[in-house]
N, C-alpha and C positions, 0 to 999 in steps of 0.2 A: 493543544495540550497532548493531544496525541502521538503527535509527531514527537514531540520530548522523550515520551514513553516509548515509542517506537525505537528510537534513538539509543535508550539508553538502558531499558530491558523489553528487548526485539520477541521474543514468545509470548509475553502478557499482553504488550500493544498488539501485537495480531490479531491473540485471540479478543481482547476488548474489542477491536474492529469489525470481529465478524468471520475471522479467516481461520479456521482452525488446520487445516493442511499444509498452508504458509506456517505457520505457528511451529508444525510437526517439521515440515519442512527446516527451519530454523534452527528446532534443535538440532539437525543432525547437522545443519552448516557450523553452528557453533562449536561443533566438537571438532570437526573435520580442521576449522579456520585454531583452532586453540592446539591442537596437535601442529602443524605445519606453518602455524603463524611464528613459534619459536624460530623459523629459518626464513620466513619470510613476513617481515614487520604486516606488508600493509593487506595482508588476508586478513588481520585482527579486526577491521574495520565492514569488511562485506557480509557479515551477520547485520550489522547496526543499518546498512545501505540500503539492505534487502528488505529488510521491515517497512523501513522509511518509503522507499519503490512501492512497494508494495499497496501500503495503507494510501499514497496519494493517490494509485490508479485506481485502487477502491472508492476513493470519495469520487474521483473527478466520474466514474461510471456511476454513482448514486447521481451525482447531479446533470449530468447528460440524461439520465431515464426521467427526471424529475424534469426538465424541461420538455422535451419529448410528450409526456403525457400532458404537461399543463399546453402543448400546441394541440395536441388531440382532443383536447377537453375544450381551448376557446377556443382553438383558428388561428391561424399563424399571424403575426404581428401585422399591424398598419401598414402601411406600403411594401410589405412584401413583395418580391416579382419572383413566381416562380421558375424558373432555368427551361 
């Protein structure tokens, strides 16, 4: 659901996400991509990109640390081989 929001109003999904700099960030892409997207179609689209980028590398790094500490916390998996 996020990614919808992210998508489709790119400053709210950020900030929901957690990201308020990205968020800040944004507005000023939106203005910048809505000035200059009249001469070039597809800048209208990298405000909505950047969110989206954005809020996935924020989950996929929640869930990297979420694993990470569940190996810290029981021991790394069954037949593990260390390198």
């Amino acid at each position: 659901m996020i990614y919808v929001l992210a998508a489709l109003l790119p400053p709210l999904g950020l900030l929901l996400n957690g990201q308020p700099f990205s968020a800040l960030f944004n507005m000023v892409l939106i203005v910048f991509c809505a000035i200059f997207g009249l001469i070039f179609h597809v800048l209208l689209v990298v405000p909505s990109a950047h969110a989206v980028i954005a809020v996935h590398m924020k989950r996929e790094e929640r869930r990297h640390r979420e694993v990470v500490e569940a190996i810290r916390r029981h021991g790394p998996p069954p037949g593990y081989r260390a390198p």
